[in-house]
N, CA, C, O and CB atoms as a CASP TS submission, in Angstrom:
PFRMAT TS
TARGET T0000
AUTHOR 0000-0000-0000
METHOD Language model
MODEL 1
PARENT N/A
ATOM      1  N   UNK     1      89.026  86.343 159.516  1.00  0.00           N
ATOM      2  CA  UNK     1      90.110  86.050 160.424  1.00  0.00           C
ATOM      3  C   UNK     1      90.317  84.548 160.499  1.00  0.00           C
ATOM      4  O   UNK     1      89.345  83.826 160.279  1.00  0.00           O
ATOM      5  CB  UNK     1      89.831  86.634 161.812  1.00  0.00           C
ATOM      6  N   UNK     2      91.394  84.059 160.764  1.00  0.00           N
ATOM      7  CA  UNK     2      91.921  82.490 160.744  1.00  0.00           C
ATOM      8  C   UNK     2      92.095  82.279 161.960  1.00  0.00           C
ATOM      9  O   UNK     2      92.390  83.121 162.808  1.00  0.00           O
ATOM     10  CB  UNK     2      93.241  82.089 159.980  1.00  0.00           C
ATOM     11  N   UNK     3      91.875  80.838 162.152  1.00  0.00           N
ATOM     12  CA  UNK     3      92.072  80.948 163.661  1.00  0.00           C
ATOM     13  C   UNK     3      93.821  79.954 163.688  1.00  0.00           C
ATOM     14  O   UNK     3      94.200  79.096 162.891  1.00  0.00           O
ATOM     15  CB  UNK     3      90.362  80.011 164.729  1.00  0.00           C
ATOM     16  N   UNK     4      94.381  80.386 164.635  1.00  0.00           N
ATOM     17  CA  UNK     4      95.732  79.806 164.825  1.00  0.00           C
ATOM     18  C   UNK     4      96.108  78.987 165.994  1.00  0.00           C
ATOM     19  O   UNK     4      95.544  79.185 167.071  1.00  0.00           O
ATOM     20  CB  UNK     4      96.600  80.798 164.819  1.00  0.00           C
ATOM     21  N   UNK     5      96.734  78.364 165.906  1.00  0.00           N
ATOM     22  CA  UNK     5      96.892  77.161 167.218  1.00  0.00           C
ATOM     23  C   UNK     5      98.941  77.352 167.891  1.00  0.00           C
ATOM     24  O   UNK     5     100.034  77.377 167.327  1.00  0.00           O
ATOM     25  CB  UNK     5      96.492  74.870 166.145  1.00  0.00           C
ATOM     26  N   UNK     6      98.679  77.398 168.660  1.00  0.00           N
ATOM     27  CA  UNK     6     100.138  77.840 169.661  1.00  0.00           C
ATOM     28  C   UNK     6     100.929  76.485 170.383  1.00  0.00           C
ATOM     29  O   UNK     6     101.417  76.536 171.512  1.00  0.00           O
ATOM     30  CB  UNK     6      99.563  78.977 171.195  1.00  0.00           C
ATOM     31  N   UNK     7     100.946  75.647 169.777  1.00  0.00           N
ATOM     32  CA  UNK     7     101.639  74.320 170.523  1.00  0.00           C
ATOM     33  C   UNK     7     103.064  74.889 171.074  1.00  0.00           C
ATOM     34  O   UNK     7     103.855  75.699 170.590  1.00  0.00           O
ATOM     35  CB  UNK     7     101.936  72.862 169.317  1.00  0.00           C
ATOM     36  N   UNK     8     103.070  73.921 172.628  1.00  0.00           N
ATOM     37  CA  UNK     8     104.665  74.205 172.874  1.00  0.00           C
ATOM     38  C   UNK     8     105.215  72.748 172.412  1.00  0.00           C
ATOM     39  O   UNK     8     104.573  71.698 172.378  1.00  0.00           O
ATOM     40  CB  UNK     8     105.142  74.646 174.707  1.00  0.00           C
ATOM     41  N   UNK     9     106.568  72.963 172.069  1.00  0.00           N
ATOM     42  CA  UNK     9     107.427  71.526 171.822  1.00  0.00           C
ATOM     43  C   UNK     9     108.541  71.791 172.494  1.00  0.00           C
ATOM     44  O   UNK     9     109.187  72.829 172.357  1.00  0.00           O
ATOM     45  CB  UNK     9     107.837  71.064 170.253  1.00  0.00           C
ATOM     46  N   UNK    10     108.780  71.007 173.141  1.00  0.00           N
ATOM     47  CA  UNK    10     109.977  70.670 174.362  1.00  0.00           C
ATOM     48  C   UNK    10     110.580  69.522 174.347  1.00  0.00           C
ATOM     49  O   UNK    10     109.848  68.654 174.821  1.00  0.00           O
ATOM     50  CB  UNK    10     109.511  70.659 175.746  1.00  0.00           C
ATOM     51  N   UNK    11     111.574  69.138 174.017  1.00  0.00           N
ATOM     52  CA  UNK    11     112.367  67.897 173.618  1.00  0.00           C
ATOM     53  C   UNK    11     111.318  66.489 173.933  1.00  0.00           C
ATOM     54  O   UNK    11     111.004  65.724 174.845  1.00  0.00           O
ATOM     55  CB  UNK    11     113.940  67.854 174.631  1.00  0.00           C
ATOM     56  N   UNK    12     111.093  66.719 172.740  1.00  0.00           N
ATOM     57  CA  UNK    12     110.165  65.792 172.490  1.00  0.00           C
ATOM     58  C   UNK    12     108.787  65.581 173.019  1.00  0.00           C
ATOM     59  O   UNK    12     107.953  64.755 172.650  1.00  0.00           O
ATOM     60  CB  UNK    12     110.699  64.893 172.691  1.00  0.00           C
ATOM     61  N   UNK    13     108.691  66.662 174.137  1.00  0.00           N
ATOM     62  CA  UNK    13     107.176  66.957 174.536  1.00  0.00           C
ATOM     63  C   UNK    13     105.879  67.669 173.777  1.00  0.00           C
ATOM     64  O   UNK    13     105.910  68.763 173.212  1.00  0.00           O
ATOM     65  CB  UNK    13     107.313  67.712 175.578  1.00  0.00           C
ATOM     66  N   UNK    14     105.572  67.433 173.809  1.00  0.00           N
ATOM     67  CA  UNK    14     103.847  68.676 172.980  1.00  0.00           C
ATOM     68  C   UNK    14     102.991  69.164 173.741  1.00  0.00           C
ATOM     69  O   UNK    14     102.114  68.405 174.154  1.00  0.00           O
ATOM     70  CB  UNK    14     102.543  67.939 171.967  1.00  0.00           C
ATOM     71  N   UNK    15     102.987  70.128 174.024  1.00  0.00           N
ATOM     72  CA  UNK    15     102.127  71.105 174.706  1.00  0.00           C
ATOM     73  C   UNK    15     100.808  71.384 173.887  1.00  0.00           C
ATOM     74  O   UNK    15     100.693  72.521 173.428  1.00  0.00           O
ATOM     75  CB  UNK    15     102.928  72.442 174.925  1.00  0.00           C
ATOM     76  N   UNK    16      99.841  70.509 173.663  1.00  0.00           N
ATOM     77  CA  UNK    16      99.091  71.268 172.762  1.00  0.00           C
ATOM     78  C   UNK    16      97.971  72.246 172.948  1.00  0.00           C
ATOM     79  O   UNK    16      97.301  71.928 173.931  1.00  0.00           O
ATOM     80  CB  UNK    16      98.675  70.501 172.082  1.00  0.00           C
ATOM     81  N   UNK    17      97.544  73.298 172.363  1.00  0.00           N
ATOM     82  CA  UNK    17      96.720  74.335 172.547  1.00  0.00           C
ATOM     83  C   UNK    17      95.586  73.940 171.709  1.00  0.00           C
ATOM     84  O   UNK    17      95.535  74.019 170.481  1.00  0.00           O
ATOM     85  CB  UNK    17      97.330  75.662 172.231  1.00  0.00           C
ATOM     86  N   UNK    18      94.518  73.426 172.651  1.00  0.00           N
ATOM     87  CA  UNK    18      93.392  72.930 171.510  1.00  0.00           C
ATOM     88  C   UNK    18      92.526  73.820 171.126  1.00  0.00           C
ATOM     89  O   UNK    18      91.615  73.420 170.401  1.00  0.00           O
ATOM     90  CB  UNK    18      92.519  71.843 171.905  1.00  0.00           C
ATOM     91  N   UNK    19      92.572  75.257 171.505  1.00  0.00           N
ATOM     92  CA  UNK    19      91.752  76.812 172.349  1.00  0.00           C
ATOM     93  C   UNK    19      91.966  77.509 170.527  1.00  0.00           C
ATOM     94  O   UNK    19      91.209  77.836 169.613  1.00  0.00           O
ATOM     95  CB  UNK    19      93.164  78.085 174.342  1.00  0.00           C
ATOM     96  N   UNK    20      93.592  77.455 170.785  1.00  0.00           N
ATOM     97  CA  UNK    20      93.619  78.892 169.175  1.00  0.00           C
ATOM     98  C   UNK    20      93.324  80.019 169.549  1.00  0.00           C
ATOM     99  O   UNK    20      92.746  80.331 170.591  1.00  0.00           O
ATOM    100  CB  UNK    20      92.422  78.828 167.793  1.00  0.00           C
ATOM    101  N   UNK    21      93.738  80.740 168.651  1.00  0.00           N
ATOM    102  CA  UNK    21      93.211  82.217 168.566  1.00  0.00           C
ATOM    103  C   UNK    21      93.177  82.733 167.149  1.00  0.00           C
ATOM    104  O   UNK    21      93.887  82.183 166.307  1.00  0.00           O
ATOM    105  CB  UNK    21      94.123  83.211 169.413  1.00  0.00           C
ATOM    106  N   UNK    22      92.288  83.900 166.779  1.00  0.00           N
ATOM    107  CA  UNK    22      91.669  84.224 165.848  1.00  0.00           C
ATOM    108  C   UNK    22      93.061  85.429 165.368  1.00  0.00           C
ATOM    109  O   UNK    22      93.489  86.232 166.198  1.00  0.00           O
ATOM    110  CB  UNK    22      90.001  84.685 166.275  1.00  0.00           C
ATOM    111  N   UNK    23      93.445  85.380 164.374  1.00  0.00           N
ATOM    112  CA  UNK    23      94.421  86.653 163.884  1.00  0.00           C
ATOM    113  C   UNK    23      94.029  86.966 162.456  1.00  0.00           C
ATOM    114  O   UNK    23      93.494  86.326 161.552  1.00  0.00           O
ATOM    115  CB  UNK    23      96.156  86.283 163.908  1.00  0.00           C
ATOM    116  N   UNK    24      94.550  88.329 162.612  1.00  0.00           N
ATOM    117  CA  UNK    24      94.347  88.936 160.150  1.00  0.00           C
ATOM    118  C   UNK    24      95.075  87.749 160.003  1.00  0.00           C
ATOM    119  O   UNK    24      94.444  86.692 159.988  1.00  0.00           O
ATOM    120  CB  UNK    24      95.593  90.985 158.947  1.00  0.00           C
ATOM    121  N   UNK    25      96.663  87.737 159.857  1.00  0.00           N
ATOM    122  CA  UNK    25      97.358  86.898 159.314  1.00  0.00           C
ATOM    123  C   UNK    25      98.519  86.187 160.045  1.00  0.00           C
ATOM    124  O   UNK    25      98.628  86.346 161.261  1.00  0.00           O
ATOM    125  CB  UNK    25      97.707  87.470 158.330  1.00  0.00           C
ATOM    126  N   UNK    26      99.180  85.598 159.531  1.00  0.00           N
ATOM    127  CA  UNK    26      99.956  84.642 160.215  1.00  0.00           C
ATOM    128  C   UNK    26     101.595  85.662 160.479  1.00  0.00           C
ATOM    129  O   UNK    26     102.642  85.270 160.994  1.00  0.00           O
ATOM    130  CB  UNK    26     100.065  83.014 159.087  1.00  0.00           C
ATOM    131  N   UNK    27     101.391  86.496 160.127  1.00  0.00           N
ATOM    132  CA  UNK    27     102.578  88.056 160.923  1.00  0.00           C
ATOM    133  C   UNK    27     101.713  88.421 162.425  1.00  0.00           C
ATOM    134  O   UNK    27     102.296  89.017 163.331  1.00  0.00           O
ATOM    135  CB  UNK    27     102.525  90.184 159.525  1.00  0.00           C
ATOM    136  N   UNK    28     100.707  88.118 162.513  1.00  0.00           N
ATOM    137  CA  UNK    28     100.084  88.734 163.850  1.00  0.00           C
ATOM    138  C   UNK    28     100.196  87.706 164.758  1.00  0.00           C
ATOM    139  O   UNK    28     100.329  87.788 165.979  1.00  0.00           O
ATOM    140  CB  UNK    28      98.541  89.223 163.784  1.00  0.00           C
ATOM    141  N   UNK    29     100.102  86.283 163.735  1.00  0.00           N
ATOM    142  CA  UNK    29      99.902  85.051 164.601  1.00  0.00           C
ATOM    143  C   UNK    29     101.536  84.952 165.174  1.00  0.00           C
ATOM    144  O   UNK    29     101.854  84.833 166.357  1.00  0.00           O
ATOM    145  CB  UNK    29      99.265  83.513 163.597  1.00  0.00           C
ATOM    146  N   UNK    30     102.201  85.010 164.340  1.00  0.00           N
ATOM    147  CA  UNK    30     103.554  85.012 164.639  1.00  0.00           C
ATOM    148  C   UNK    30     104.280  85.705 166.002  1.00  0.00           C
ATOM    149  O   UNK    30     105.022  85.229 166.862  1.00  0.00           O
ATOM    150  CB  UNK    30     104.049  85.586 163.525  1.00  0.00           C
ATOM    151  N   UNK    31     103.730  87.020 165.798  1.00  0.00           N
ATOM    152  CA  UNK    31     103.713  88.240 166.860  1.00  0.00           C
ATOM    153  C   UNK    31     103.423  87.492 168.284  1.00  0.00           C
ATOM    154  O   UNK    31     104.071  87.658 169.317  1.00  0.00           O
ATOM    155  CB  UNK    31     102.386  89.503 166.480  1.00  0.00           C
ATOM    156  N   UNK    32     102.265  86.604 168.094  1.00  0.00           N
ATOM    157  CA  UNK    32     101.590  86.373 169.531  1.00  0.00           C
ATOM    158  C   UNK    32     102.216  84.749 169.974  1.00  0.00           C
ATOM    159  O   UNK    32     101.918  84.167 171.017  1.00  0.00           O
ATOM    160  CB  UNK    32      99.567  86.422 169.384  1.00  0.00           C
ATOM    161  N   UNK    33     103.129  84.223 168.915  1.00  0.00           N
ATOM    162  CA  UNK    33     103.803  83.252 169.187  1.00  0.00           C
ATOM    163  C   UNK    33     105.241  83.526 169.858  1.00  0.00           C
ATOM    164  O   UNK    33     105.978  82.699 170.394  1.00  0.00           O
ATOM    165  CB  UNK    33     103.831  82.588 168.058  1.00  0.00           C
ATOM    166  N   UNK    34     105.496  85.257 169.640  1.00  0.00           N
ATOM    167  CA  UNK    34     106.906  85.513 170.136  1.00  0.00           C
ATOM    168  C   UNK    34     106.754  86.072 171.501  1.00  0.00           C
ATOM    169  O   UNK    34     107.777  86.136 172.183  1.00  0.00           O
ATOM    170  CB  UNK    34     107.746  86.521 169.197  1.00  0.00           C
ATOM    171  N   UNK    35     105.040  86.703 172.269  1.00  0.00           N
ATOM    172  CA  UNK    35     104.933  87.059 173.447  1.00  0.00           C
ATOM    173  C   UNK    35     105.016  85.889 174.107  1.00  0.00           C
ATOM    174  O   UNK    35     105.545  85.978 175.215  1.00  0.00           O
ATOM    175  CB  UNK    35     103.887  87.796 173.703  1.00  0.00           C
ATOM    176  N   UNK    36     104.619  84.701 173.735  1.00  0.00           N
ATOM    177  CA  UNK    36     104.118  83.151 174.339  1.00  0.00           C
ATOM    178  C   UNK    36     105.449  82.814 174.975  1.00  0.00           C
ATOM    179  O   UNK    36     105.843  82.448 176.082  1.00  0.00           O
ATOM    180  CB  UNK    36     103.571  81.799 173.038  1.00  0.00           C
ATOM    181  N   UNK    37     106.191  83.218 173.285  1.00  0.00           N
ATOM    182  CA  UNK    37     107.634  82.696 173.880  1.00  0.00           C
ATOM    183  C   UNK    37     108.824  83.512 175.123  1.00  0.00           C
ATOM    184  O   UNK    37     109.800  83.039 175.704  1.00  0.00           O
ATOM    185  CB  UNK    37     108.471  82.590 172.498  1.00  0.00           C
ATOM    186  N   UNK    38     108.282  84.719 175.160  1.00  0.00           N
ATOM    187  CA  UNK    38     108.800  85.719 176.351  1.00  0.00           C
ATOM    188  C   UNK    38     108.720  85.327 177.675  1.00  0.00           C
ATOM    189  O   UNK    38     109.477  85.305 178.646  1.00  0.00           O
ATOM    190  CB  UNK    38     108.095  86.954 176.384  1.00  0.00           C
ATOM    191  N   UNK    39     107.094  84.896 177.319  1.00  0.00           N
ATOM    192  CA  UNK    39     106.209  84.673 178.954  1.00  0.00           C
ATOM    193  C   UNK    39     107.504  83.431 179.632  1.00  0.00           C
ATOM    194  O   UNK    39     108.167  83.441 180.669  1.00  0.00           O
ATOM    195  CB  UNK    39     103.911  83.636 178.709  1.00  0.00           C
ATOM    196  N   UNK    40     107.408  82.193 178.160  1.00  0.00           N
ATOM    197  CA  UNK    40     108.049  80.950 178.554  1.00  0.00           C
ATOM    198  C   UNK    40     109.066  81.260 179.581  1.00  0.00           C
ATOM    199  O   UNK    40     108.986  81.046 180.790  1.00  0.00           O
ATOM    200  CB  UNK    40     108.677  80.226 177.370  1.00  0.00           C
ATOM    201  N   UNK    41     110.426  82.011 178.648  1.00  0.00           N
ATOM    202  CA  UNK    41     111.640  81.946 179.181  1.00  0.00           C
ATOM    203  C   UNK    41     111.626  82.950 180.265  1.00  0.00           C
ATOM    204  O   UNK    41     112.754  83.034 180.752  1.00  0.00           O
ATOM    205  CB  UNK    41     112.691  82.139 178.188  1.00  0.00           C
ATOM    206  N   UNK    42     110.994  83.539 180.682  1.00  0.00           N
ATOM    207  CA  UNK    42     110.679  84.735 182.154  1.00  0.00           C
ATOM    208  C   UNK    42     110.288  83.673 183.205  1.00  0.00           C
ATOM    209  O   UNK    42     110.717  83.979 184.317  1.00  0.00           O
ATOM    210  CB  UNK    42     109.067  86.131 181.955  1.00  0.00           C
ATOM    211  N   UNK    43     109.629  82.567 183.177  1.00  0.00           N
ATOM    212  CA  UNK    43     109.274  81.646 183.892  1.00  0.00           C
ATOM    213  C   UNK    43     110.279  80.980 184.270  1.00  0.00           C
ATOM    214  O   UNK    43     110.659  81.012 185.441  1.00  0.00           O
ATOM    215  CB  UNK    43     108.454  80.985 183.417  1.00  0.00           C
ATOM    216  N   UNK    44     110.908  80.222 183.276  1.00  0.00           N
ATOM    217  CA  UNK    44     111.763  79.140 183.576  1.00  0.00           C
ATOM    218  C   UNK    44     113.017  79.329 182.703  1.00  0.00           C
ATOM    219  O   UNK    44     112.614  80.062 181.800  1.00  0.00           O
ATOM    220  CB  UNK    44     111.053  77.770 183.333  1.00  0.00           C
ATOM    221  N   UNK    45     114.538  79.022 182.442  1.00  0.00           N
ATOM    222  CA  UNK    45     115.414  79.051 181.925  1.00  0.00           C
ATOM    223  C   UNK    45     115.107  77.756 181.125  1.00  0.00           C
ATOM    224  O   UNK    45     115.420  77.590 179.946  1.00  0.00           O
ATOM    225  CB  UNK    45     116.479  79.266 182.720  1.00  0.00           C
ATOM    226  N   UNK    46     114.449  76.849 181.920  1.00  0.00           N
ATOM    227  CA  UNK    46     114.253  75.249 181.449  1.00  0.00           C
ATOM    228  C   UNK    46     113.489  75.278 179.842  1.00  0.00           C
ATOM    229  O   UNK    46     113.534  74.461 178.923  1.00  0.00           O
ATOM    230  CB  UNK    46     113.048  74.298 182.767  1.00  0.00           C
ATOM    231  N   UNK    47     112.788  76.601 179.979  1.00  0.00           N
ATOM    232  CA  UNK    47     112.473  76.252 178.768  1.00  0.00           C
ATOM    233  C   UNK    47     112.996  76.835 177.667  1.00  0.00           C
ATOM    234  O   UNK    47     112.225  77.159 176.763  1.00  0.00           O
ATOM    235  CB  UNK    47     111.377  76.310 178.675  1.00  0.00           C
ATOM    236  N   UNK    48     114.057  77.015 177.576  1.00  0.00           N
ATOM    237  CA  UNK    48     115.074  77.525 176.660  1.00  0.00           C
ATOM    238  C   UNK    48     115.447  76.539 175.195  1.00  0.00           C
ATOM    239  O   UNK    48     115.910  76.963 174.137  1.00  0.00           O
ATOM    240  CB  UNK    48     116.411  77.679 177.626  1.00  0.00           C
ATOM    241  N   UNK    49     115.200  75.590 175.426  1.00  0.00           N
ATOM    242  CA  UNK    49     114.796  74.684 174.596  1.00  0.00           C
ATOM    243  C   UNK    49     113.653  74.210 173.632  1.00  0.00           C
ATOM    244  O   UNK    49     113.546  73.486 172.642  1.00  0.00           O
ATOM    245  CB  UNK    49     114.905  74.101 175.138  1.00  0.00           C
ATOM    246  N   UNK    50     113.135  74.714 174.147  1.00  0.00           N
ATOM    247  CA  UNK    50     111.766  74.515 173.418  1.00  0.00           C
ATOM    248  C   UNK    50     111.242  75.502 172.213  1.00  0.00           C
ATOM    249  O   UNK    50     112.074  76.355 171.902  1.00  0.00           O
ATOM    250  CB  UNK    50     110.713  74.607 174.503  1.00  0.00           C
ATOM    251  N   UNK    51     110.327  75.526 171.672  1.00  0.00           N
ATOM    252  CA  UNK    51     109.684  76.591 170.594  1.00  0.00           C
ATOM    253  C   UNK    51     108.084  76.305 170.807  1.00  0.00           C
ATOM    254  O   UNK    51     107.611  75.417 171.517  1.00  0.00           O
ATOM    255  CB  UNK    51     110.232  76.266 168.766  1.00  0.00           C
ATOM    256  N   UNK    52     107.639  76.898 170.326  1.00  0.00           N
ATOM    257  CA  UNK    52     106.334  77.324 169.907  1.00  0.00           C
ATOM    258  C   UNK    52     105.760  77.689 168.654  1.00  0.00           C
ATOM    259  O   UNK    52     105.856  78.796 168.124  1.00  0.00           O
ATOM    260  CB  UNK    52     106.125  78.180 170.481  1.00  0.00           C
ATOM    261  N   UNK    53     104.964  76.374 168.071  1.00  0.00           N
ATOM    262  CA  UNK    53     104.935  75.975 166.740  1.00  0.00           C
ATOM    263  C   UNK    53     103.321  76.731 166.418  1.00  0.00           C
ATOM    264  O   UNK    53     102.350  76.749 167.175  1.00  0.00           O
ATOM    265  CB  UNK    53     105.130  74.093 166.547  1.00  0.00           C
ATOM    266  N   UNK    54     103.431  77.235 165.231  1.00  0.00           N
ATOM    267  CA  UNK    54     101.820  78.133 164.982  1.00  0.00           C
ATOM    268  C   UNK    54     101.388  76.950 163.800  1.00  0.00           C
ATOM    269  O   UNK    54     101.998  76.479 162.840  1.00  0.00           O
ATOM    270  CB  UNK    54     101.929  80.329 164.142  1.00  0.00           C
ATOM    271  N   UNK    55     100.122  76.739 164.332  1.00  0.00           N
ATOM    272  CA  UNK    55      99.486  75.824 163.496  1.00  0.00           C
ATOM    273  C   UNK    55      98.243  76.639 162.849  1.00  0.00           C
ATOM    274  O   UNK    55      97.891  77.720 163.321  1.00  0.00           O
ATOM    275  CB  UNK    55      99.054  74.499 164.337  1.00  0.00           C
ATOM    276  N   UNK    56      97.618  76.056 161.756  1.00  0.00           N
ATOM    277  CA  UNK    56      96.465  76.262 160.912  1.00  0.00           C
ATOM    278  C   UNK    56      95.548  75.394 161.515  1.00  0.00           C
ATOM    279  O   UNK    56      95.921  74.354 162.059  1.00  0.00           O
ATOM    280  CB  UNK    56      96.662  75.992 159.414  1.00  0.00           C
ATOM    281  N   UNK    57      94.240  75.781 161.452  1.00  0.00           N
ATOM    282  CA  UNK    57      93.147  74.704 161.751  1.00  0.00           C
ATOM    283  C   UNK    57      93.110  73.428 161.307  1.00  0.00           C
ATOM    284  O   UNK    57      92.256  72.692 161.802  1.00  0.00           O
ATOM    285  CB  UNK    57      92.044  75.071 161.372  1.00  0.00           C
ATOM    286  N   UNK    58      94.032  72.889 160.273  1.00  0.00           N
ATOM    287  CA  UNK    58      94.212  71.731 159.883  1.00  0.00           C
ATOM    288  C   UNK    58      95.274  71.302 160.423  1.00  0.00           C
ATOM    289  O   UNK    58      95.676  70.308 159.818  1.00  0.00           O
ATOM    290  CB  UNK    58      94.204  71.604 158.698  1.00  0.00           C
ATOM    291  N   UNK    59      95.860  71.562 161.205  1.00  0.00           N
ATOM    292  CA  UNK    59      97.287  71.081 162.030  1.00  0.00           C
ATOM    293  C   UNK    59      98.032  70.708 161.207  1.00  0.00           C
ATOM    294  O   UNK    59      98.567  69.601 161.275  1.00  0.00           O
ATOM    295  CB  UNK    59      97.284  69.967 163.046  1.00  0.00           C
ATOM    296  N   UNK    60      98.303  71.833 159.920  1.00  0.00           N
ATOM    297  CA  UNK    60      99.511  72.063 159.594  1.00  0.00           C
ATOM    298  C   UNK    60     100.703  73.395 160.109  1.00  0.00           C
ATOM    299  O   UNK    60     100.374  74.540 160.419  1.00  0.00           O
ATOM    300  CB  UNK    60      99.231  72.063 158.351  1.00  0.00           C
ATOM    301  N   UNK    61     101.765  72.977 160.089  1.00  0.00           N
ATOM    302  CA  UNK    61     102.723  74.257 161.229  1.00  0.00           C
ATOM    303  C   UNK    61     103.012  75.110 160.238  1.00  0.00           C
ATOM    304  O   UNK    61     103.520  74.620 159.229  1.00  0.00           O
ATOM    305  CB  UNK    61     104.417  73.778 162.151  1.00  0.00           C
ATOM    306  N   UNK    62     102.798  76.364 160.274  1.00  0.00           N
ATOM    307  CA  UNK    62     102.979  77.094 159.318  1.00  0.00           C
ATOM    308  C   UNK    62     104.723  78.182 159.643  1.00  0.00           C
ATOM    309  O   UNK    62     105.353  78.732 158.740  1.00  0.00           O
ATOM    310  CB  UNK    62     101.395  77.925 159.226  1.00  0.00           C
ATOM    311  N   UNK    63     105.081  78.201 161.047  1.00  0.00           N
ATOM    312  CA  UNK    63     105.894  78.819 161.326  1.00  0.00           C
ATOM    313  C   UNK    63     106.400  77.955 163.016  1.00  0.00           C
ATOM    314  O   UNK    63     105.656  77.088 163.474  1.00  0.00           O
ATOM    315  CB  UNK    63     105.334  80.356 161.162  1.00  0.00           C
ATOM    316  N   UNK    64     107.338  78.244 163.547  1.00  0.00           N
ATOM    317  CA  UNK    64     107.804  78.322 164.550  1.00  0.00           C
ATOM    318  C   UNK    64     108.840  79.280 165.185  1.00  0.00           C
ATOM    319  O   UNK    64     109.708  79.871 164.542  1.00  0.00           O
ATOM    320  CB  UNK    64     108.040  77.414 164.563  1.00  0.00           C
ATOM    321  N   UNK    65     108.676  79.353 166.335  1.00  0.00           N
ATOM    322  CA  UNK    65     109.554  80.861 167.485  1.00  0.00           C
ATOM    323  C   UNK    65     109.775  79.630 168.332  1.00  0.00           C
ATOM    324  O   UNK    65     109.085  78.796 168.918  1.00  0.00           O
ATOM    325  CB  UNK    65     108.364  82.669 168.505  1.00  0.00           C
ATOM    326  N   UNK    66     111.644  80.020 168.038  1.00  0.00           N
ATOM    327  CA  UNK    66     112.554  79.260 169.553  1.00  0.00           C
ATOM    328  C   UNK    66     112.114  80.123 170.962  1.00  0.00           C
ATOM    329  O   UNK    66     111.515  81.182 171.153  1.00  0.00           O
ATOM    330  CB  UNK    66     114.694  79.498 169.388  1.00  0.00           C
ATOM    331  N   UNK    67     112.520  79.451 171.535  1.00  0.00           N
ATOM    332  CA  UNK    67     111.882  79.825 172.567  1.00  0.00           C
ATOM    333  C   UNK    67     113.705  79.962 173.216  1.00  0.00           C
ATOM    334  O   UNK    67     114.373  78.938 173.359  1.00  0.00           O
ATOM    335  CB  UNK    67     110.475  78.626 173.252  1.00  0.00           C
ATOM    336  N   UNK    68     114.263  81.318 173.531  1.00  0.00           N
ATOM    337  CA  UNK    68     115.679  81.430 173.233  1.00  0.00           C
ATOM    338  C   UNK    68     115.633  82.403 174.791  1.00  0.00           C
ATOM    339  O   UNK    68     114.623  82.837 175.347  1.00  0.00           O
ATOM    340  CB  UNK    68     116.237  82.245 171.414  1.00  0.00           C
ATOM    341  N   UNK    69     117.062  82.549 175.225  1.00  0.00           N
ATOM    342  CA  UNK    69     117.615  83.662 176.094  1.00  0.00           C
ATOM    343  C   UNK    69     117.179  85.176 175.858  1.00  0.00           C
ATOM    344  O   UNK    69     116.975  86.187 176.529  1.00  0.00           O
ATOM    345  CB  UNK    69     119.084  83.620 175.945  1.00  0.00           C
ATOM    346  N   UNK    70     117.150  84.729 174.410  1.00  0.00           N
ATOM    347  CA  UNK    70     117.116  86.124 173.690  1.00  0.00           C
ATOM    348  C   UNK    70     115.609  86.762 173.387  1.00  0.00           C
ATOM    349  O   UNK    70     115.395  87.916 173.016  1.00  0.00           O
ATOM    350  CB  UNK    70     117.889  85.946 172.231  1.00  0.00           C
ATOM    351  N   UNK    71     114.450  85.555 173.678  1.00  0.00           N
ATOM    352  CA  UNK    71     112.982  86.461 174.089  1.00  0.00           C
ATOM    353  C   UNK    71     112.730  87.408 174.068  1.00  0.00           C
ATOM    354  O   UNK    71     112.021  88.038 173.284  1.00  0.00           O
ATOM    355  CB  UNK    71     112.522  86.541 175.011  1.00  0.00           C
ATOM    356  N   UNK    72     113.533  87.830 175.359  1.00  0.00           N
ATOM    357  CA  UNK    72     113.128  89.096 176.081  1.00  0.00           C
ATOM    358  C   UNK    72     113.194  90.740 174.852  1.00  0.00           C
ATOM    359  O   UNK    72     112.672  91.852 174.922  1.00  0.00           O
ATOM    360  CB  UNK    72     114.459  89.189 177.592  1.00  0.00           C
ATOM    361  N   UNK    73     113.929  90.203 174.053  1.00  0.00           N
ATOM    362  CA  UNK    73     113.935  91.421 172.454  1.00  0.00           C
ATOM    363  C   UNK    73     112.436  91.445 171.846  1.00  0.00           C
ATOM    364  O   UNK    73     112.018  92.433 171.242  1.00  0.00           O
ATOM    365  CB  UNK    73     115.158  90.701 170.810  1.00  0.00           C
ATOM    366  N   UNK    74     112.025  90.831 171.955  1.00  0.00           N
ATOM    367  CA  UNK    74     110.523  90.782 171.067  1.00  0.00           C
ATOM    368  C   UNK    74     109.829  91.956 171.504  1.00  0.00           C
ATOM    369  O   UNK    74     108.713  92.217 171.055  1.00  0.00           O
ATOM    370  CB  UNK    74     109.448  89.377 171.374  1.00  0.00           C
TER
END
């Protein structure tokens, strides 16, 4: 299992997740980057802007999920 890292980015902010989590692959990691992004926009509209970038243990970004109105589909 790989472990994956969940940063938020918000106009020009970084949320970083120094924690990770362990997934098979980066479709699961992905998966748990699009609940992150549900939770976001259920909270706040404010963060409608933002995404949630999936990193590799080497803090390279392998994918990102907007963080959109449209969440709530995931």
């Amino acid at each position: 299992m790989n472990r994956y890292f969940f940063d938020v980015v918000c106009e020009g902010r970084e949320y970083i997740d120094w924690k990770g989590n362990h997934f098979l692959d980066l479709k699961a990691a992905k998966a748990h980057a699009a609940k992150i992004a549900q939770e976001l926009v259920q909270v706040s509209s404010d963060n409608v802007s933002c995404s949630v970038c999936i990193a590799d243990e080497h803090g390279n970004e392998l994918d990102r999920v907007s963080i959109s109105a449209d969440c709530h589909r995931y």
